[in-house]
N, C-alpha and C positions, 0 to 999 in steps of 0.2 A: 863545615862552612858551606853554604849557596853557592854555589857557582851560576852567573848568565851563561844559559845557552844561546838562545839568541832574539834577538830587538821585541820588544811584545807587540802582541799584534793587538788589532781592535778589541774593546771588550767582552769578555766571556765568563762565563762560570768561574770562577777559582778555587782551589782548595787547596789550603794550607796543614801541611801533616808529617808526621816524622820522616816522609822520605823527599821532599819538598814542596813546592809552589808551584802549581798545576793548571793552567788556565783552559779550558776546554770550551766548546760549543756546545749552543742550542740548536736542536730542528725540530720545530715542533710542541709536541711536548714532552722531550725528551733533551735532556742535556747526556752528552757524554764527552770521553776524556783519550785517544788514541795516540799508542807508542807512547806506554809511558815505561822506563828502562826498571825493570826489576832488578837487574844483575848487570854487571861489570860486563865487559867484552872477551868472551870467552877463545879467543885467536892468539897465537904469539905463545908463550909461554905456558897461556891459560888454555889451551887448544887439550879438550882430553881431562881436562883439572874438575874437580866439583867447583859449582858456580859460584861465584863470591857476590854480596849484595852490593847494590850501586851506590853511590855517593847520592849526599843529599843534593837538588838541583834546583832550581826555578826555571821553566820550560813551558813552551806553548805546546799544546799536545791535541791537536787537530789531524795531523794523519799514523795513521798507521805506519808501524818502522818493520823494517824488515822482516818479511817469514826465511823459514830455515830455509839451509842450502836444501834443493834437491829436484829430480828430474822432473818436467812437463810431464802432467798429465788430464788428460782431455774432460775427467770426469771431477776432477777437483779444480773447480775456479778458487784461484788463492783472490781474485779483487785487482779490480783495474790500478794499474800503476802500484802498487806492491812487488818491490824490489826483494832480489833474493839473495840473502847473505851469510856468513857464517856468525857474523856479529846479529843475535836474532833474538835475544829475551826482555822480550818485551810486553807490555799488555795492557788491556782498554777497558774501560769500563762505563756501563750505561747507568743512568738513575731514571725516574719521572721527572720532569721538570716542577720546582717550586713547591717542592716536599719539605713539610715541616711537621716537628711532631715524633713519633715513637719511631728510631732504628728500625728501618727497613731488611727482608730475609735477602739473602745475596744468594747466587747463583754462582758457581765458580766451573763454568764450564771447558772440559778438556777436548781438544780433538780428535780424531782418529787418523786414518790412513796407514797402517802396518806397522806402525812407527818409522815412516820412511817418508810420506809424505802430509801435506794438507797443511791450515795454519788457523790461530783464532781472529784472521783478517777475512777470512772466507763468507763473502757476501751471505750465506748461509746462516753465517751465525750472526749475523747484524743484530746487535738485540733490544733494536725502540721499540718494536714491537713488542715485545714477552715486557720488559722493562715497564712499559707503559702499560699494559694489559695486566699484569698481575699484580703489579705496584712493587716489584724486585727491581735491585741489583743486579745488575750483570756484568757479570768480568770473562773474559776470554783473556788467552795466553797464548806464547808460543814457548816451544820447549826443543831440543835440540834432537836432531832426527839421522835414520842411517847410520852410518859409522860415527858419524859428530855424536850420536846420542846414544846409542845401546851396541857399542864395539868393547867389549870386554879384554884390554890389551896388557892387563897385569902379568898373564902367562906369559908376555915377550920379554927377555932377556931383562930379570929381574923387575918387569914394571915399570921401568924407566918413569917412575914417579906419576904413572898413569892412573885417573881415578876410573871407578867404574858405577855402572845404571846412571849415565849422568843425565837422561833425558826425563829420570823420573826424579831426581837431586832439582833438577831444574822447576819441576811442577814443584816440589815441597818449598823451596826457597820462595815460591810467587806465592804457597797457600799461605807464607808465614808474611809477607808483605799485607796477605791481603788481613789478616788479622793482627797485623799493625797497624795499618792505615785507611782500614774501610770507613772506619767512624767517622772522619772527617768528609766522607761522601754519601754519608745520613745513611753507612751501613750498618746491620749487626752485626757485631766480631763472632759472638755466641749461639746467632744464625746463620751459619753457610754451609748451604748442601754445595759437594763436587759433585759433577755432572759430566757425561762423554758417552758418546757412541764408539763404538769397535775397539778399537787400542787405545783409545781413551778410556773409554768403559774398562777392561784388560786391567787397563794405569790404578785405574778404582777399584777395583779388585785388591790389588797386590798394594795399595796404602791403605785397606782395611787391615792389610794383617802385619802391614810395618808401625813399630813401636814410634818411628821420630816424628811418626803422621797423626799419633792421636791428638786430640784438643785443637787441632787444625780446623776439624767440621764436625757438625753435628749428626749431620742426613747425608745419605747418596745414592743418586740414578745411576745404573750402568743400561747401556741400550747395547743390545747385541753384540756382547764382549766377549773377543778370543780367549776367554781364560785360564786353558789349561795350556796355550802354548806361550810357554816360559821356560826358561832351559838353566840346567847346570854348569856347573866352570868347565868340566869336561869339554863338551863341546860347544860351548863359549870360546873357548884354547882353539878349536879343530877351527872356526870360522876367522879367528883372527891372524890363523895362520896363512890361510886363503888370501885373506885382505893383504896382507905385506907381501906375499905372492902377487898376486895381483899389481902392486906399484914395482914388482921386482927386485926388492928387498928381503930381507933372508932377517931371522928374528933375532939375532945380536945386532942386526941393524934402525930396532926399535927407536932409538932415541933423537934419530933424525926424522921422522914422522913430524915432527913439529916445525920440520922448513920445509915439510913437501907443501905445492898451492891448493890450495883449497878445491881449486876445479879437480881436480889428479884425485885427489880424495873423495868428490864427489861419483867421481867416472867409477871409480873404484868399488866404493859403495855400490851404484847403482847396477853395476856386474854382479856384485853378490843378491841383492834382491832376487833375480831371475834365478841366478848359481843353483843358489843353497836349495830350494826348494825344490829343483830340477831334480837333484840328486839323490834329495831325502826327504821322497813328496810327504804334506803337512808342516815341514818345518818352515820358520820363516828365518830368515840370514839374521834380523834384528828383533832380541826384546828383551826384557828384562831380565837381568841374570841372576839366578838363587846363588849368592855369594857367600849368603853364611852371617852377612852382618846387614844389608840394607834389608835384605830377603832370605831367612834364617832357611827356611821353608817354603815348598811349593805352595803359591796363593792357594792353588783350587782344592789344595789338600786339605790346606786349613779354615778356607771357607765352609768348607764340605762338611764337616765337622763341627761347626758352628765357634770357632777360634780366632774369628773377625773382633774387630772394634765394635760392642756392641750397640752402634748405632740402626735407626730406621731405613728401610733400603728400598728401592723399584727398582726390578729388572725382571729384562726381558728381550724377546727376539721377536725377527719378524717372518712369517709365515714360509717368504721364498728367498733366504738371507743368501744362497749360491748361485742365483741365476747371476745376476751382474757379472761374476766371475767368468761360468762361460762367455756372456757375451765379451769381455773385456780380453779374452784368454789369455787372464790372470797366472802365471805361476803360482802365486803362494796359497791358493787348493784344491788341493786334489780332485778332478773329476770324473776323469776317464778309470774306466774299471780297472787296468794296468796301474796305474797308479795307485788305487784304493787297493789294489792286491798287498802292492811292496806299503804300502804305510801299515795296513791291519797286519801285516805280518811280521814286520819288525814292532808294534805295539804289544805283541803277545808273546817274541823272543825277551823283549826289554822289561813287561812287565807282568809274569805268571802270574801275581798272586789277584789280577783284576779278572782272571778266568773268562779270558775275551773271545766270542765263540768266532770260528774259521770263516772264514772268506763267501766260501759258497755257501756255507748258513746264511750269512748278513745278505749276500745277494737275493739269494732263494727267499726270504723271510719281507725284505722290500718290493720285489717282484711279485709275489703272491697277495700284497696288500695293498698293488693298484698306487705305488710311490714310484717315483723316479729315481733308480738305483744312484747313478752318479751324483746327481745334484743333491738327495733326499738324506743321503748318507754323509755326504760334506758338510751340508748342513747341521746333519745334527752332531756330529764332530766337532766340528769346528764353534758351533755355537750354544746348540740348544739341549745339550747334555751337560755341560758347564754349566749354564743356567741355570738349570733344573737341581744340580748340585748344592750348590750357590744359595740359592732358594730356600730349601730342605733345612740345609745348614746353618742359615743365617737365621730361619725364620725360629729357631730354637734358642735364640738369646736377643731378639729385638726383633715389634713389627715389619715384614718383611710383602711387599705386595708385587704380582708377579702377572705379566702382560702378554700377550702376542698382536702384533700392528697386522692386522690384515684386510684392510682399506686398499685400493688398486688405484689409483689414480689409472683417466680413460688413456694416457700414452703409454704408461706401462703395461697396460690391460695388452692395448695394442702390438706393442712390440714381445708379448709373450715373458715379458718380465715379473709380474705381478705383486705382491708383497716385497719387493727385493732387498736386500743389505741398505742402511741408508733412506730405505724411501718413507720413514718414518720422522726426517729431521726436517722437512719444509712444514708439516702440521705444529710439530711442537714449537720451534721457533715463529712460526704466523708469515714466514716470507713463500710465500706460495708461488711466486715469480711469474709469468705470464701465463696466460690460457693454452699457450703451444706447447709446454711443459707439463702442465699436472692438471690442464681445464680448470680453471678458477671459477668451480658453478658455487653454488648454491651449500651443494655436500660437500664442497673439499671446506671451507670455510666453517661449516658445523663442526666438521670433525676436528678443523685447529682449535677453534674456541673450546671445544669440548677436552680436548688434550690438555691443551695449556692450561685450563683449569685446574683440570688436574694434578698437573707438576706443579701449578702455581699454590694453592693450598696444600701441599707437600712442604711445598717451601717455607710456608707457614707455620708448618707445625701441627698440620692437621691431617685427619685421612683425606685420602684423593677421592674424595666424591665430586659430585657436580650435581645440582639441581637435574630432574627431569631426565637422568641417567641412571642405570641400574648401579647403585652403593658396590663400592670395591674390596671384597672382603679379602684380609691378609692372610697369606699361606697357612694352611692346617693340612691338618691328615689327609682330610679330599684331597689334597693341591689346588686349592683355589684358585684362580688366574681371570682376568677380563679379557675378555676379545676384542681390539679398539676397531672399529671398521666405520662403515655407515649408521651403524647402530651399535653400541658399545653392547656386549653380553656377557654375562657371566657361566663361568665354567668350571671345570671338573678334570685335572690330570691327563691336561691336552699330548703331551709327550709317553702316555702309557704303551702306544704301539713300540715308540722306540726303546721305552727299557725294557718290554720285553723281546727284544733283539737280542740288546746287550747286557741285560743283567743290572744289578744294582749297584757293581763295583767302579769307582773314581778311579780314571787314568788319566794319564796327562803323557806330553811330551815332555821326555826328558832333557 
């Protein structure tokens, strides 16, 4: 049954669809649909539960509903007046205005930020632009984060009925709305690439190689995705023991977790973000846990391998993916040679058979080739060795096309940041924001159009070329790859310095 939410307002778009009656706004040419409830209210009893879908509703859906709990942070604008709450799944979707005619490709774009922060309200991802420019769908989401989302609590005193990976239960529950309900917003069901940068991307990784994920989409972008950091129940158990530590709680006292307030859980959380990583530099306190049933197996194992869903894939990084990190001085990676000591050295106690060479080899070997040890090595850790994995292995059961963003906008040029983590998502989405940010000349503008292109005829169903741009040939033997910058160019086994550092064997954190 329908339920009123509440009085309708002027009129707007409507769409009528199995999950209800939707009435949104035009601006432009562009109609879209904000805070619309994917799922039940996950607080109360449901706090910790896998997500349940929402009742049918009749609703004006003009703002945005709440992003996850979690702490300020200076470099992720979640969007003016965007409240933060525990009660958070929700999601928005953009079309062209006054589209008629053949099912549009849909874009189902995921977030990133560690899985601790950021949201799909984040003026970043506004999407009239990409919407209107490639003639797509655009859906963004939010999905449950920190300890709300990736706290693995079944180790605590029998589980106390705790579910777990609920943050990425919550992405699957909105990809299955969205292929319930896209049609009635002139989407294709049988069209939709998943899209996301850093732990977004990460997320897209690890529902290539989950079974409950296939038929969900057809195609997927990962942009500069942590992919091998994904961890076992083992120490999944070690960090939830932390966290009830932390509220001062002892782990027969699990089952009361669900009257502690939400703030308490947040503070909590957000002590582990900085904790874990302190301790056991590379690891992050939150992410997806290989439980055995969501996630049989380590993703980057079975990407590596080529034992993905054998869908079409882009991915890739970007040139200087660790500088932000210093400048933010980020805990969760490793940059000081101290820290890359105790991580490389526990990576080769933990795992022999990847035959990972010593400390002052990798230093000596960066050093000698005119890289920046700390940043150059984090980097390709943390990002662009996964990739390269990723790639290889994917590109042996479906077209697989593979990027590096190394375009400088003039403030980051300026502040010594360069290609950074992230400075690849104001071109692809078209929000370029003011001239004091990224210069809005001439070439920052090229290089969106040219991008967007790209992803946009991806989304189609076609190779990502673009008129008047060098053709994007998908991964082979060479290692194909495009260089996106002022002038897009094609390449040749850009990461060959780094595997012969490290060899050609896959690790990951365990």
């Amino acid at each position: 049954m329908i339920s009123n939410a509440r009085p309708r307002m002027a009129p707007g778009p409507e769409v009528h669809c199995a999950a209800g009656e939707f009435r949104g706004r035009r601006s432009g040419d562009v109609e879209f649909w904000k805070g619309i409830r994917y799922a039940q209210a996950p607080t109360g009893e449901l706090r910790w539960c896998a997500p349940r879908p929402a009742a049918p509703i009749s609703a004006d859906t003009v703002r945005f509903g709440a992003a996850a709990l979690q702490s300020p942070n200076r470099v992720i604008r979640l969007g003016d007046g965007v409240r933060l709450d525990e009660d958070c799944l929700f999601l928005n979707v953009w079309r062209p205005a006054g589209h008629e005619g053949e099912p549009l490709p849909v874009m189902v774009w995921i977030h990133g930020g560690a899985y601790a922060l950021g949201s799909g309200s984040q003026p970043l991802y506004d999407g009239c632009r990409f919407a209107a420019a490639q003639g797509a769908i655009v859906v963004t989401l939010n999905y449950r984060l920190g300890a709300f989302g990736f706290l693995e609590l079944s180790s605590l005193d029998g589980g106390a009925g705790f579910d777990g990976n609920l943050g990425m239960r919550d992405v699957l529950l909105a990809l299955r709305w969205v292929r319930d309900n896209i049609a009635a917003f002139g989407g294709d069901a049988a069209r939709v690439t998943v899209a996301g940068e850093s732990s977004g991307a990460a997320i897209i990784g690890a529902l290539l190689t989950c079974g409950s994920a296939r038929g969900l989409f057809a195609r997927a972008i990962m942009q500069s995705a942590p992919a091998a950091s994904m961890y076992g129940t083992e120490r999944a158990a070690a960090v939830a023991a932390r966290f009830v530590r932390r509220l001062g709680l002892e782990p027969r006292d699990a089952s009361s977790l669900r009257d502690i307030p939400a703030q308490r859980i947040l503070e909590a959380s957000s002590g582990l973000y900085s904790e874990v990583p302190a301790a056991a530099p590379g690891r992050l306190a939150f992410a997806p846990v290989i439980d055995g049933e969501l996630l049989p197996e380590a993703p980057i194992r079975v990407l590596s391998r080529g034992g993905g869903a054998p869908v079409p894939l882009i991915v890739g990084t970007n040139r200087d993916e660790a500088s932000i990190f210093r400048l933010m001085r980020s805990p969760i990676l490793p940059i000081t040679t101290a820290q890359l000591r105790r991580m490389v050295d526990e990576l080769r106690d933990e795992q022999p058979e990847a035959q990972l060479p010593g400390v002052e080899h990798i230093l000596r070997a960066y050093a000698s080739s005119g890289r920046r040890s700390g940043l150059d090595i984090a980097r390709d850790l943390a990002f662009c060795l996964p990739t390269m994995w990723i790639a290889e292995g994917h590109a042996a059961i479906a077209d697989t096309w593979l990027y590096r963003f190394d375009h400088v906008a003039p403030l980051l040029r300026m502040t010594g940041l360069g290609a950074t983590h992230g400075s690849e998502l104001p071109y692809v989405w078209g929000n370029l924001g003011p001239a004091s940010e990224l210069g809005r000349t001439r070439v920052a503008r090229r290089v969106s159009v040219r991008t967007q292109a790209r992803w946009g005829a991806f989304l189609r169903g076609q190779s990502p070329d673009v008129e008047g741009a060098p053709n994007w040939r998908p991964v082979d033997a060479r290692r194909a790859s495009l260089v996106i910058g002022h002038l897009d160019q094609e390449a040749e086994d850009l990461d060959a310095s780094s595997r012969a550092v490290w060899g050609d064997g896959v690790f990951g954190f365990l």
